[in-house]
C-alpha positions in Angstrom: -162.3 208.3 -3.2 -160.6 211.7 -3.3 -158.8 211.3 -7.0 -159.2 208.6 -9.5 -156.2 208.8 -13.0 -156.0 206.1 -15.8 -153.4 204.6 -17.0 -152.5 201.7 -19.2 -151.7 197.9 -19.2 -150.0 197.0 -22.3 -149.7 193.0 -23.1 -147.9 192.3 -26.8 -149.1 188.5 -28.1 -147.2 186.9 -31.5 -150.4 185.7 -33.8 -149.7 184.0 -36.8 -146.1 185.6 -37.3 -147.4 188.9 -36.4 -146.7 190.8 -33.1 -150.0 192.5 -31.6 -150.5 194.6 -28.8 -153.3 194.9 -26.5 -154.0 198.2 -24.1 -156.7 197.9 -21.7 -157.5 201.4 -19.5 -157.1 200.6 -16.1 -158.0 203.2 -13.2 -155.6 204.2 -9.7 -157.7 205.1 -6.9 -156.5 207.4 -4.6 -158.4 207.6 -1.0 -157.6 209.0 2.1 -156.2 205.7 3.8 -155.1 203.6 0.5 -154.0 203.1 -3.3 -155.6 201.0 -5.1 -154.9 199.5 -8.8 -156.2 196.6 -10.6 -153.8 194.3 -9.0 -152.7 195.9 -5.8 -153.5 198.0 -2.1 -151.2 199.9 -0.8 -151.5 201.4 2.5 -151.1 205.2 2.2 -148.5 204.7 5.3 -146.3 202.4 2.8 -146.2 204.8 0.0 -143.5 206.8 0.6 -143.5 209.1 -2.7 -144.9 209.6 -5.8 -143.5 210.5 -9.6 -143.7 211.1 -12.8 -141.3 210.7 -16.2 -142.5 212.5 -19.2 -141.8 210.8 -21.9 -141.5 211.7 -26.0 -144.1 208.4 -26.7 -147.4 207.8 -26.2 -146.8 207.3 -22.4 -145.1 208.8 -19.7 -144.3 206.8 -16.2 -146.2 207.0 -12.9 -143.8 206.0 -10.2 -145.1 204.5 -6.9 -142.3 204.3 -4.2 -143.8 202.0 -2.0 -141.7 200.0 1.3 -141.8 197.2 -1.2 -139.9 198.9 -4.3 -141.0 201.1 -7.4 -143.8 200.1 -9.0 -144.5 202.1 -12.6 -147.5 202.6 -14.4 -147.8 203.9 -18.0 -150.1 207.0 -18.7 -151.3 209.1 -21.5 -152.2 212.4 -19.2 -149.4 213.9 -16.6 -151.0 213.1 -13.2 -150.4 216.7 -11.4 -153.6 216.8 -10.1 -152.9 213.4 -8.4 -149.4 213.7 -7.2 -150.6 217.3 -6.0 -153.8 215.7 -3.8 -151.1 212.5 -2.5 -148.2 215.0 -0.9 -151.0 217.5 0.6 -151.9 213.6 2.5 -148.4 213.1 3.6 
């Protein structure tokens, strides 16, 4: 594992008239070969870029550009050091 950044799954529920949100911390883990997130690998050779969207809200947007689309993640903490450490592979 060479970097390892949260970020956040939101999931909104309607209980008893009332909309609720959950947030659970999940992790991305970058090594030297792979990504990894809670529900996906992708190869290293498949990843084609990496960005990020500041946002004014509680999140900003972690974009993987992978050979099979964008896939975004929200996170509280600009992932610099990440992005920085995934071009120096490339």
């Amino acid at each position: 594992m060479l970097y390892r950044h949260s970020y956040y799954c939101v999931t909104r529920s309607i209980h008893n008239g009332q909309q609720l949100y959950q947030e659970e911390e999940c992790y991305l883990i970058l090594s030297e070969d792979k990504i990894t997130t809670d529900r996906n690998v992708f190869d290293l050779k498949h990843v084609f870029d990496m960005s990020y969207k500041d946002t004014v809200g509680l999140y900003g947007f972690l974009y993987l550009h992978t050979n099979k689309g964008v896939f975004s993640y929200n996170v509280k903490h600009a992932p610099d050091e990440l992005i920085q450490i995934f071009h120096s592979l490339k």
